[in-house]
C-alpha positions in Angstrom: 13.5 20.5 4.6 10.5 22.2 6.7 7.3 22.3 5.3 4.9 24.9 5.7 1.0 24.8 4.6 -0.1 28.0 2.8 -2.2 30.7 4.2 -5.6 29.2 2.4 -4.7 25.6 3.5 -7.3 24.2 6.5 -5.9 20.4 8.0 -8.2 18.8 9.9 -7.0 15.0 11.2 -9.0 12.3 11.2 -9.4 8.6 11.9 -7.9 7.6 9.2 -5.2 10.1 8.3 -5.8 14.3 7.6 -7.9 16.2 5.7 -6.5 19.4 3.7 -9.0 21.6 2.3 -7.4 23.8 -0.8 -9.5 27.3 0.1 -8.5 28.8 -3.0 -10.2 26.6 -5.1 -12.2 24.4 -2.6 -10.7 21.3 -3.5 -9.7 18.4 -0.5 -6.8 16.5 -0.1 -6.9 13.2 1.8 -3.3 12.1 3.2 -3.1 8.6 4.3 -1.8 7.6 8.0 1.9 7.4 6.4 1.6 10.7 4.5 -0.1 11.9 8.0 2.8 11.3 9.8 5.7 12.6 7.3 3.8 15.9 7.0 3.9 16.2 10.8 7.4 15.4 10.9 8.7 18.0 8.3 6.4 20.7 9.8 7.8 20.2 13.1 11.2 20.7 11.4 12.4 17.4 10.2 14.1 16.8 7.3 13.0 14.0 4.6 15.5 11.7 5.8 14.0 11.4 8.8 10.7 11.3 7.8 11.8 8.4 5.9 13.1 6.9 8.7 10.2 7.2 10.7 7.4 5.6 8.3 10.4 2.2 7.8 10.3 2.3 11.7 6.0 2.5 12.0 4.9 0.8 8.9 5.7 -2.0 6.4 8.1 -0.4 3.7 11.1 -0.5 2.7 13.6 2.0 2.7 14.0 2.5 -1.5 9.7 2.7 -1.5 10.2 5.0 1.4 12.5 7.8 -0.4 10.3 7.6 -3.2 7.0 8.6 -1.1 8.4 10.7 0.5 9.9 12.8 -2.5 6.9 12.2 -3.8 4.4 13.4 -1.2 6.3 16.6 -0.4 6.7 17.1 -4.8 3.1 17.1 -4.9 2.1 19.3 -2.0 4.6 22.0 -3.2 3.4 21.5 -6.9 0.1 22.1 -5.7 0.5 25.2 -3.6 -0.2 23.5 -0.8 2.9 24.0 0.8 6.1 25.7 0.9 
């Protein structure tokens, strides 16, 4: 499923992942090169399963670890407000 920061969400990337800054409340999020790349993935459109597929393919983990990240990740971002 797309995902879509909110309206007070800032990214910024950086060397060693991306930056989210929460405007609302002024708090940051720091998301990891893996977490980097499924957010870029599901807000280009992709779905979760092939976000999954894509951290297997660039990093060490398996493909069990991999669902649960990636439920994970997105759980959290939407629990947050963060994204929709």
């Amino acid at each position: 499923m797309a995902l879509r920061f909110g309206a007070n969400v800032s990214a910024a990337e950086t060397d060693y992942g991306t930056v989210l800054l929460d405007e609302r409340v002024g708090t940051y999020w720091e998301l990891n090169p893996t977490a980097t790349l499924v957010v870029k993935m599901l807000m280009a459109g992709r779905d979760e399963a092939d976000a999954v597929t894509a951290i297997t393919d660039e990093f060490d983990i398996d493909l069990a670890q991999a669902r649960q990240d990636v439920d994970a990740l997105v759980r959290q971002l939407r629990t947050s407000g963060l994204a929709t």
